[in-house]
N, C-alpha and C positions, 0 to 999 in steps of 0.2 A: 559754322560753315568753314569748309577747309579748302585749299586747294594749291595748287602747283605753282610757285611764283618763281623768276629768275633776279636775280638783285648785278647791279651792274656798279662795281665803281668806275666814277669818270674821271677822266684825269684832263689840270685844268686846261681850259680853252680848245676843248672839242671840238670837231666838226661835225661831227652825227646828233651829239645829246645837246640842246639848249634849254636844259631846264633849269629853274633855281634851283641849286644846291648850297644845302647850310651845313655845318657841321657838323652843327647839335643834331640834326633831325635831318627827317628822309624824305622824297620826292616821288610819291607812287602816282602809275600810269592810269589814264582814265578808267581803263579797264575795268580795273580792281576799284576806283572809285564808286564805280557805277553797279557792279556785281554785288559789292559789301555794302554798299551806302553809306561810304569814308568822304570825311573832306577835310580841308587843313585845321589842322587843332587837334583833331584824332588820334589816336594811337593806332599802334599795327604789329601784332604778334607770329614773328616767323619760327620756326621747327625745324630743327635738321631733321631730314629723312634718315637719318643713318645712326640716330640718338634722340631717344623723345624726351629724353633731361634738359638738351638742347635746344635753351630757346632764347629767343633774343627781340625785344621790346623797342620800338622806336615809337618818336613821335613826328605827327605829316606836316613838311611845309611848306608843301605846294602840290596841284594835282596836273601831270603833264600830260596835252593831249598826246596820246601815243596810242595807235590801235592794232600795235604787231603782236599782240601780246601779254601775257601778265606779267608787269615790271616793277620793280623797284631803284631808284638811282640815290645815289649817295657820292662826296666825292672820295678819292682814291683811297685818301690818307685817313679817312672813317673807316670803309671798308677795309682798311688793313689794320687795324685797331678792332672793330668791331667784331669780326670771324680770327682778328690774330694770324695771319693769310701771313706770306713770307713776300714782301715786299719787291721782290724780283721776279714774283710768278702771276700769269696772267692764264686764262682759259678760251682768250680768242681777241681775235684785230677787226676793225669793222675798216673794209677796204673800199674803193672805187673800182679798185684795177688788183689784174693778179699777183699775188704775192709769190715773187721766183726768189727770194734772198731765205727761205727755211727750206731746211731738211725734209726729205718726204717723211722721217721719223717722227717730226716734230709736227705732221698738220693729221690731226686725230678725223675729222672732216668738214668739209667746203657748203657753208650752207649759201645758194644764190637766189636771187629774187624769184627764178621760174619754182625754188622748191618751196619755195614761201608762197609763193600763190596758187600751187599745186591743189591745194584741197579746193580751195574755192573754183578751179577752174574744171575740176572733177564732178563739183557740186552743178556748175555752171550747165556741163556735157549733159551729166545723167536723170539733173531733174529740172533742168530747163523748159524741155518739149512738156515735161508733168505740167510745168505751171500755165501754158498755154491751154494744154487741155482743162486745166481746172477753172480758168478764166471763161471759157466756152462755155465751162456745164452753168456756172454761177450767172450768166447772160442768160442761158435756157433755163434755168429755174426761174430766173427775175421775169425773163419775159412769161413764162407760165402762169407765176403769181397774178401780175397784173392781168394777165388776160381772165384768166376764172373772175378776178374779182369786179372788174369792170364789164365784165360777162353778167354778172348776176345782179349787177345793177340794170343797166338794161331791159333784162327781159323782168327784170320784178315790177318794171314801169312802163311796160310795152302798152299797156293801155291807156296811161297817163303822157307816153308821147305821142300817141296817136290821137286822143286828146288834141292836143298841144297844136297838132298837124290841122286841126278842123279849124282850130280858132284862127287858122293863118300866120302861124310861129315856121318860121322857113328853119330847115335843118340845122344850118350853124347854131341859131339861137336857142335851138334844142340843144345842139352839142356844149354850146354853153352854159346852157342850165341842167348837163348833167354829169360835164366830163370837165367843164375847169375845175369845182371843187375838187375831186380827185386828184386833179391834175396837182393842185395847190398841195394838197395832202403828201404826194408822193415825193413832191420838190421838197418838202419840209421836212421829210421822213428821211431822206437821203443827207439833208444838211446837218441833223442831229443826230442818225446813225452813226454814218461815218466817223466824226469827232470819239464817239462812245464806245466804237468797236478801234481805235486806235489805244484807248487809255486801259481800254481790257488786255488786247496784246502787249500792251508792255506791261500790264499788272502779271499776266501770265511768264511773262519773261523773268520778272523778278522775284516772282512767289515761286515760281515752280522750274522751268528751264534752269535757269543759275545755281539752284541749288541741287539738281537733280546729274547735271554734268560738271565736268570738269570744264577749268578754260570758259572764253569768253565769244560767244557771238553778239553782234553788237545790232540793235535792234533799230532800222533804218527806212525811213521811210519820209521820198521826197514829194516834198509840196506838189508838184506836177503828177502825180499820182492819185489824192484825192483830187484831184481837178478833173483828173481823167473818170474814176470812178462817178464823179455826179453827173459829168456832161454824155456818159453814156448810158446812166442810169434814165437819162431826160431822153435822150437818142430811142433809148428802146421802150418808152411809156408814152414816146410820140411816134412809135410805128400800132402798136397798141390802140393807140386815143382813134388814128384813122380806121385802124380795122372798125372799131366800133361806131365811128362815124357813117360808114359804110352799111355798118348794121343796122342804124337808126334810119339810115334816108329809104330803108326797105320794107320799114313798117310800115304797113298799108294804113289810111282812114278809117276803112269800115274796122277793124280791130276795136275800137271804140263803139262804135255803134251798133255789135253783134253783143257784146258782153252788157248793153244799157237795157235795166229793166224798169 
């Protein structure tokens, strides 16, 4: 697996990079941790785009969190030994405030925070409103599912709650004995779903996305999210539970005593 990495030497006592840097070896960003499945001890094979003779072998030793990016950090005086780089040349400053002491000959271009979050907030605009609707349909499918299914319990027992109704069993304790188990089923179904479909999404992310693009999307997903997913999961299999409550308390008695032969 290949990809596009930027290598930075730091020079010492930085304010932007606080990572460990060794001399011997190099300090790659989680990024690339996470994409290649690197940790310290590893090695790490980079390629000049410009010479594929050109390659240059390091060993990791330390993994920085850093999510701007695929990175590599090294300090100065590596990186100008290691590429042979001409010790007075740099390819860019990482500032706070604007730089008025260079020539406009000398600033090639200005990259700023709004163009660094440019895509995501592109992402954000155009498939935003997508994911709301997709959230809708997956409520309308859940609510569907349970409905047919607790639909066709019901009515496969319509004679057996009507039953139920002669011998003096009041509704709840009907809805009891045929919608908590469900009910139990469905809370259960949700608790070990959820978990199963998070390890496949990232199996997907590292089997197939990673290796299919270039660059790094970082695969994210906060605890208050499954939380949400079960508690509406229970929200919509308890609007469900009463419609069919509803359905039970309208089964008549005699339904029982037309069908006894």
């Amino acid at each position: 697996m290949e990809d596009t990495v930027s290598v930075y030497g730091i020079m010492p006592g930085s304010n932007y990079v606080s990572a460990a840097l060794s001399e011997e070896t190099v300090t790659i960003a989680s990024t690339i941790a996470e994409k290649f499945g690197l940790s310290a001890g590893d090695t790490i094979t980079l390629k000049d785009p410009y010479n594929e003779k050109k390659r240059y072998t390091f060993s990791i030793n330390a993994i920085y969190d850093y999510n701007a990016g695929m990175a590599i950090f090294m300090p100065w005086e590596t990186y100008i030994k290691a590429f042979k780089a001409d010790s007075a040349s740099f390819t860019g400053y990482f500032s706070n405030r604007e730089l008025d002491d260079l020539s406009e000959d000398a600033i090639a271009s200005v990259i700023t925070v709004s163009d660094l979050t440019k895509v995501s907030d592109q992402l954000m605009v155009s498939m935003g409103e997508m994911m709301i609707i997709a959230e809708g349909v997956g409520i309308i499918l859940f609510l569907l599912l349970m409905y047919i299914m607790s639909k066709q319990i019901i009515e496969k027992n319509a004679m057996s709650i009507s039953m139920t109704k002669i011998l003096g069993f009041s509704n709840g304790e009907i809805g009891g004995l045929y919608l908590v188990p469900t009910s139990i089923v469905v809370i259960a179904s949700l608790l070990i779903s959820i978990p199963l479909i998070d390890i496949a999404l990232r199996w997907i992310f590292q089997s197939y996305l990673y290796t299919a693009v270039t660059g790094y999307i970082p695969f994210l997903m906060s605890g208050s999210c499954y939380v949400k997913m079960v508690l509406l999961g229970i929200c919509c299999y308890a609007l469900i539970a009463a419609i069919q409550m509803r359905k039970i308390s309208k089964i008549p008695k005699s339904d029982a005593l037309k069908n006894m032969e």
